[in-house]
C-alpha positions in Angstrom: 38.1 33.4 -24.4 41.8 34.2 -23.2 42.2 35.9 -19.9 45.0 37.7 -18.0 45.2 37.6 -14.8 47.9 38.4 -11.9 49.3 35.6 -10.4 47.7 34.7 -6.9 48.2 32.7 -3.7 45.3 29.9 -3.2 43.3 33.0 -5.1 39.2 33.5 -4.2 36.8 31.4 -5.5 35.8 34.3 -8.0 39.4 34.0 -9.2 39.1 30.6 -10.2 35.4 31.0 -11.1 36.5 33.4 -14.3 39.8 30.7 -14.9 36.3 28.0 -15.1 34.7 30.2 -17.7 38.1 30.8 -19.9 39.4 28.5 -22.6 43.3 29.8 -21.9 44.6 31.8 -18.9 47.5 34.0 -19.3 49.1 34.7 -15.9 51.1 38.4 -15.5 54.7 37.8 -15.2 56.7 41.1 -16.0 54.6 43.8 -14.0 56.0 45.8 -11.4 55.3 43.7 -8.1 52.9 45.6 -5.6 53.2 44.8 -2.0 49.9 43.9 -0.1 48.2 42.0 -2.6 46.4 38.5 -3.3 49.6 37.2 -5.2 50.9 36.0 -2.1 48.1 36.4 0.6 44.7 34.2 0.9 42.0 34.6 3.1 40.7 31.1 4.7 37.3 31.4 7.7 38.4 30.3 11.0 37.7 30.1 14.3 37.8 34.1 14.3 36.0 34.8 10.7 38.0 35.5 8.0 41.8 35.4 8.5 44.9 36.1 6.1 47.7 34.0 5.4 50.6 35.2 4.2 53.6 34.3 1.7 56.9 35.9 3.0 58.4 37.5 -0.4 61.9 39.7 -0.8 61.8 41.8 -3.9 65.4 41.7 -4.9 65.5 45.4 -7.2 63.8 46.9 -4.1 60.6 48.6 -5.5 61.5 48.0 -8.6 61.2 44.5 -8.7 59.2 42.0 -11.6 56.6 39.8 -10.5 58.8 37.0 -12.0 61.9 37.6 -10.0 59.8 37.5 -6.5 61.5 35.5 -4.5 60.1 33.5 -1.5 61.3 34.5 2.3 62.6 31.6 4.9 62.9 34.2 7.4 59.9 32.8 9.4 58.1 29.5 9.3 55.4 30.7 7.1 54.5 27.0 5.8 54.2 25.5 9.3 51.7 28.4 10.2 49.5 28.3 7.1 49.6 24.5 7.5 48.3 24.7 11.3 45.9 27.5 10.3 44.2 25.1 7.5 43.9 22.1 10.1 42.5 24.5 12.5 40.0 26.1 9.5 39.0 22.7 7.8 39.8 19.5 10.1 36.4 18.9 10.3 35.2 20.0 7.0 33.7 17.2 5.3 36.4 17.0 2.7 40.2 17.8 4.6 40.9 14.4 4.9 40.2 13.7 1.5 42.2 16.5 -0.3 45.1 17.3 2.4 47.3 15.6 0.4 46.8 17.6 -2.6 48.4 20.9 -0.8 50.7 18.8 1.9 53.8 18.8 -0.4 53.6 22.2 -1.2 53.8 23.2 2.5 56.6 20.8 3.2 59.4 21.5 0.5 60.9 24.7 0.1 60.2 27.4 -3.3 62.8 29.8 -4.4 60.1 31.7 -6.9 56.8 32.9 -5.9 55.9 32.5 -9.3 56.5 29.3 -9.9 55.0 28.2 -6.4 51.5 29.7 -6.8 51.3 28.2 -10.2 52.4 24.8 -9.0 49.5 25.2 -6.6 47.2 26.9 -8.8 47.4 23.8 -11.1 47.3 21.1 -8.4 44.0 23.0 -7.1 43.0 22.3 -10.8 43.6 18.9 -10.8 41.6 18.5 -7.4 38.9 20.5 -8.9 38.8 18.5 -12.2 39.2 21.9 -13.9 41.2 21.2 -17.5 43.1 24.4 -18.2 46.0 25.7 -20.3 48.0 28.1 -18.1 50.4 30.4 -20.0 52.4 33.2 -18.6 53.4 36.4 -20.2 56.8 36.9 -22.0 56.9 40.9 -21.6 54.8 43.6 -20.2 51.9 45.1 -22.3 49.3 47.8 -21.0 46.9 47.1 -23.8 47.2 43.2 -24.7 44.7 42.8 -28.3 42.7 39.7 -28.0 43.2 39.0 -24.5 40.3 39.5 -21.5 42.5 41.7 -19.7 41.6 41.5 -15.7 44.4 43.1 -14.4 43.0 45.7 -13.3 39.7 44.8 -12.0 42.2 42.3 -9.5 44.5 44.8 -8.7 43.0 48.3 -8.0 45.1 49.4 -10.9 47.0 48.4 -14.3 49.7 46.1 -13.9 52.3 48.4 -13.6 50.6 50.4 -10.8 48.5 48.2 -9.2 48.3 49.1 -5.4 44.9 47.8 -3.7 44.0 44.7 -2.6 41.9 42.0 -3.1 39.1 43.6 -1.2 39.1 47.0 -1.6 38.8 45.5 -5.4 36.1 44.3 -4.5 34.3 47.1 -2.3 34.7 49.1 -5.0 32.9 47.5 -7.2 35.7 47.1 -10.0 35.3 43.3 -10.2 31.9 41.7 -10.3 32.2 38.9 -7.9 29.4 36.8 -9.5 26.8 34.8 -8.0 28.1 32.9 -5.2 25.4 31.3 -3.3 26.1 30.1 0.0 27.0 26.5 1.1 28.6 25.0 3.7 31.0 26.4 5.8 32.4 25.1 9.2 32.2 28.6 11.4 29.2 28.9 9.6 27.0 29.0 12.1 29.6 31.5 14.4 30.3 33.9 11.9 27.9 33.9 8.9 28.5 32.5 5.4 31.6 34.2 4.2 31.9 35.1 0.5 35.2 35.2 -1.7 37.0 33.3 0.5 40.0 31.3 -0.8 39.2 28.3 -3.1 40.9 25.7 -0.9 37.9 26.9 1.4 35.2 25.5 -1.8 37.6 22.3 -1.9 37.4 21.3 1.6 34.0 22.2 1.8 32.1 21.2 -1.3 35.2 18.2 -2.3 33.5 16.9 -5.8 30.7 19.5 -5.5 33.0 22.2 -6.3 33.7 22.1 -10.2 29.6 22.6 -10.6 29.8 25.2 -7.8 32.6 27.6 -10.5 30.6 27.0 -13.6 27.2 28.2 -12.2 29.2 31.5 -10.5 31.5 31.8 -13.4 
């Protein structure tokens, strides 16, 4: 099975849980970029619950801009902050030490593209995973691909073109089946309650070698 999927920031365990149960994944490159999306926030649990990290982005064509040419904001120092939020999240999850090196480049270099950086760090997060997958993206913009899984819109709240919700609402209303995530371990666990969908790199610090096992059985 082929899937489409927008591209996404350190996307939810679900995300990757459907990329587990794909043979190819196609990536959205020439929609219309909506603001306030997954494709360049993730949601890690910290000390407070669940808390979003985002990727500063300026759309050069204004609203009219292409996912593709999405380029990446210096105008704060976004990487420092998401860096200090995962130490703060996962330094004593059983795996940080382990797999911080992994991510570490990512947040230490800078990206012109967001594009290009969340599939640089969607495919690194496959190689820490152990997940073998081919990772395409699209050469032009079609409502109605033939052939393809098409989950554009369950991700987005809308087509590709007109996508507008986020991650969650996706989720609350019930246009993307989640799949069975059972709990595991979590380190606010026990403060906040097991938190479901979270970002991946919350399954990688958390589960380490567990995790490939983890997608296929909630895939």
């Amino acid at each position: 099975m082929t899937i489409l999927l927008p591209t996404a920031y350190l996307p939810p365990v679900s995300y990757i849980a459907a990329c587990a149960a794909s043979n190819e994944i196609m990536i959205e490159a020439w929609e219309t970029y909506p603001k306030q999306t997954f494709r360049n926030h993730c949601e890690i649990g910290g000390p407070n619950g669940r808390q979003r990290l985002t990727v500063p982005v300026n759309r050069p064509n204004g609203n009219h801009t292409m996912t593709k040419d999405i380029r990446i904001s210096s105008h704060i120092p976004w990487q420092k902050i998401h860096w200090r939020s995962f130490e703060a999240a996962f330094n004593k999850s059983p795996f940080f030490l382990y797999y911080q090196d992994y991510l570490l480049p990512f947040y230490e270099k800078e990206f012109e593209f967001l594009l290009d950086f969340n599939l640089q760090l969607m495919d690194t997060i496959f190689q820490a995973i152990r997940l073998d997958k081919y990772v395409t993206c699209t050469e032009s913009f079609e409502d109605a691909p033939l052939g393809i899984t098409d989950f554009r819109i369950q991700w987005a709240g809308g087509s590709g073109q007109e996508a507008g919700g986020s991650w969650q609402e996706a989720v609350d209303g019930g246009q993307w089946a989640v799949g069975r995530q059972p709990e595991y371990y979590q380190v606010f666990g026990d403060r906040h309650g097991f938190l479901k969908d979270l970002s991946v790199v919350d399954l990688l610090f958390n589960l380490g070698p567990e995790a490939f096992g983890y997608l296929r059985s909630s895939s």
